[in-house]
N, C-alpha and C positions, 0 to 999 in steps of 0.2 A: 716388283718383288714384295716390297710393303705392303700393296695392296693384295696381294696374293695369301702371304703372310697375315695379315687382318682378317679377310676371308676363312681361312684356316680357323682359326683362334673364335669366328664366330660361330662355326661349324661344331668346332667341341665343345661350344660354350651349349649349343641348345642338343647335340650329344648327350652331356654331361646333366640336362635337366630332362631328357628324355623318358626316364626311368625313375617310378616310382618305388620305393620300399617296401613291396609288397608283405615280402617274409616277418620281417621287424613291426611292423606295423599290426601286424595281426596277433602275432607269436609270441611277442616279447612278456619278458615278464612284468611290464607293465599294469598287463590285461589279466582278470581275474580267471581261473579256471571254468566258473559258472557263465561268464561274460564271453568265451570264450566257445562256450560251449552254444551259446545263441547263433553263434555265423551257421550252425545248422538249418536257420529260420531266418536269418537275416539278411545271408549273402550279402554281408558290403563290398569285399571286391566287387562282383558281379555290377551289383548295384552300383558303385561309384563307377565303374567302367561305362556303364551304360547311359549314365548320365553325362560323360564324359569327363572324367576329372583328370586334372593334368597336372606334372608339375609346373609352378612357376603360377600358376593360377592365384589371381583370390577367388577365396570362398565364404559364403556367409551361411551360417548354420543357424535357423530359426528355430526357437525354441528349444535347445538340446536338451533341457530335464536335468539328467541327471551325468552325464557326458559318455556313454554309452561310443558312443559313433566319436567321443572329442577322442577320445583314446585312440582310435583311429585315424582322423581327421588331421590331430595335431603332432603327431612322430611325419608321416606322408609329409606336411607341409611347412615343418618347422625351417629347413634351412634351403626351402623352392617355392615359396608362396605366402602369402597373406591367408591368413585363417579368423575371420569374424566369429564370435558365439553371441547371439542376441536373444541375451535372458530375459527374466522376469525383471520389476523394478524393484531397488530399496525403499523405494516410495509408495510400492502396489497396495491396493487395499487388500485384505484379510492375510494372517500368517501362514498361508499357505507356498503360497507365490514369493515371500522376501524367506522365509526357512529353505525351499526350493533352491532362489540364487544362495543360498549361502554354504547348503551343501556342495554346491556349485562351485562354487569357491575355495571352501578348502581343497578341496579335490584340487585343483589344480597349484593350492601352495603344498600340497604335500610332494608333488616333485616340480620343484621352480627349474629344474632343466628342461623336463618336456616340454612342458606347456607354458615355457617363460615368452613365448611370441603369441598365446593366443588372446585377442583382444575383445574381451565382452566390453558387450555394450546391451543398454537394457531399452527394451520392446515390451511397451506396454501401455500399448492402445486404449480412451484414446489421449493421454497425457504423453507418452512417448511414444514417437512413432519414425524415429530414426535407428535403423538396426543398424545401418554403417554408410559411410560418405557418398552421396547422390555421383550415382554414375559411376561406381569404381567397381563394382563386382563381377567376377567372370560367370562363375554359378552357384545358385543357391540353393539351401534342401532343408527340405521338410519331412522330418519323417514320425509318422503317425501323429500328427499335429493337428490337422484340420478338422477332427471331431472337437478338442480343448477350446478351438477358435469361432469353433458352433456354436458349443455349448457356454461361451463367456462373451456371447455377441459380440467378437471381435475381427470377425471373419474377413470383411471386408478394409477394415483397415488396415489390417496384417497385411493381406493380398497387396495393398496399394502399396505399404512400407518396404516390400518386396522390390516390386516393382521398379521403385523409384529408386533403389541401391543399385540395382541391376545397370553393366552397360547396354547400350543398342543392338541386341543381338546376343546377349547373355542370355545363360539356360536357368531354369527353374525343374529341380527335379523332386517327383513329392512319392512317395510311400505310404500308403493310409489303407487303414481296416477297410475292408469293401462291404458293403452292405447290397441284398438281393435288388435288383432293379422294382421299383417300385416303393421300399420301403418310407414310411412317414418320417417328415421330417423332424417329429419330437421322437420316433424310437432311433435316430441316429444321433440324437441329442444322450439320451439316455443309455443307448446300450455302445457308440463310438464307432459303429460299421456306419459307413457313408457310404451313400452311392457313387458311381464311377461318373453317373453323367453329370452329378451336381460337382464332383469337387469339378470339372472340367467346364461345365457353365460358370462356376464361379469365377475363376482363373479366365477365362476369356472376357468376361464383362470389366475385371480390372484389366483387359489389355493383353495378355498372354495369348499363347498362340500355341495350340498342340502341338509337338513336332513325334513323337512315339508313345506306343505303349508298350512295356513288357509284362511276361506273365514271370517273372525271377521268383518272385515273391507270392506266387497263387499256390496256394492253399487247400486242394477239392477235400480234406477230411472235414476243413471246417465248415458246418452245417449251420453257423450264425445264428443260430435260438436258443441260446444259453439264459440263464435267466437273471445272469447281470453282467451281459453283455462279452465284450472281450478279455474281460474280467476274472473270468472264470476260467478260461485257461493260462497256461508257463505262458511270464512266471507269477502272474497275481495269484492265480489260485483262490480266488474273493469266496468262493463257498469252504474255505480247508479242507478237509478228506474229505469232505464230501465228493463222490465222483471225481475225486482226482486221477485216478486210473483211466477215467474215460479221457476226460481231459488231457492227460500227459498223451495220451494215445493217438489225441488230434493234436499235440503241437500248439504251437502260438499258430495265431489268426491267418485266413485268408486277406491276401494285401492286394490291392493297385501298384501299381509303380509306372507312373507318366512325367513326361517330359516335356515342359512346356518352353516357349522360346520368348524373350520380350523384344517387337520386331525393330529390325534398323532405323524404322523412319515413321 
């Protein structure tokens, strides 16, 4: 009967973490109405679904900006999982990167209930290169990252710091501006559309292993020859009126969204 009874009790314990907070997570008034209005273009349910995210999961989120996806991230995981954010450093050189984490940061002391469990840690290759404790991560994500780690020759590091957080068998899931197959590797330095098959060579030479691709996040208005890149269209808008009409018209960027695995053995 005890054992029966134990059984029972383990059954609604992983019951009880079955179910992610879809509605609240999205909805809440947390989340700005403008920020809100991106899951048009951004599909994170979709996205995190696909990636597989679960409750009870850790997660480590590389480079989140400006916490976009934490708003997300951290309501989902606050009281069924470990949630990493691996910023920029207080140490990083130029005031780009320590103004970055520090927006960063208030953001998350302005409500110390949500995000009182999310634990930054700063990534920033190659003086830091611990995003979070070797071997403890279920999945990590990247999203539109890998052109900043191009263009700050930090690509390879990052990938490894990745890597090395991840368990035997943990997923890595990445979302990045696509760029036309063939493009040079200084216009995807400059304009942040990457190719599919570099960000995917890259990811494999530190170790990764494709497991899928989706098209959630493809894009066909965007025609990638904008003449400052991703830039130019919602929500940078890097030209102002100029052509914002066309722009608003094509949406934020054509994306990738793949899925890599770091293998058991």
């Amino acid at each position: 009967m005890k054992y029966l009874f134990a059984c029972f009790l383990a059954l609604a314990t992983v019951g009880a973490q079955a179910a992610l907070d879809w509605d609240s997570a999205l909805q809440g008034v947390h989340r700005s109405d403008s920020n809100k209005a991106r899951d048009e273009f951004r599909h994170p349910q979709q996205t995190l679904e696909f990636f597989g995210l679960q409750a009870g999961m850790t997660v480590l989120e590389v480079s989140p900006g400006g916490g976009w996806y934490t708003e997300i991230l951290a309501p989902l995981l606050l009281d069924n999982g470990e949630y990493y954010a691996a910023h920029h450093s207080l140490n990083a050189p130029g005031g780009y990167f320590r103004n970055s984490l520090g927006k960063y940061l208030q953001k998350l002391a302005n409500d110390t209930e949500l995000y009182s469990k999310v634990i930054v840690t700063q990534l920033q290759p190659p003086a830091e290169t611990k995003a979070a404790p070797e071997g403890t991560v279920d999945l990590a994500l990247a999203f539109r990252n890998v052109h900043s780690w191009l263009g700050g020759d930090v690509l390879e590091p990052t990938l490894a710091a990745i890597f090395t957080a991840l368990k035997p068998g943990g997923r890595f899931g990445v979302v990045q501006h696509r760029a036309a197959p063939g493009t040079s590797l200084e216009a995807m330095k400059q304009k942040a559309y990457v190719t599919e098959d570099f960000v995917i060579a890259a990811a494999e030479r530190a170790g990764f292993e494709l497991v899928a691709k989706s098209e959630i996040n493809a894009n066909p208005k965007d025609t990638k020859d904008h003449p400052s890149g991703v830039w130019n269209l919602p929500p940078s808008y890097a030209a102002g009126d100029e052509g914002r009409a066309k722009y608003a018209a094509i949406g934020e960027s054509d994306r990738m969204t793949l899925l890599f695995r770091k293998p058991e053995a």
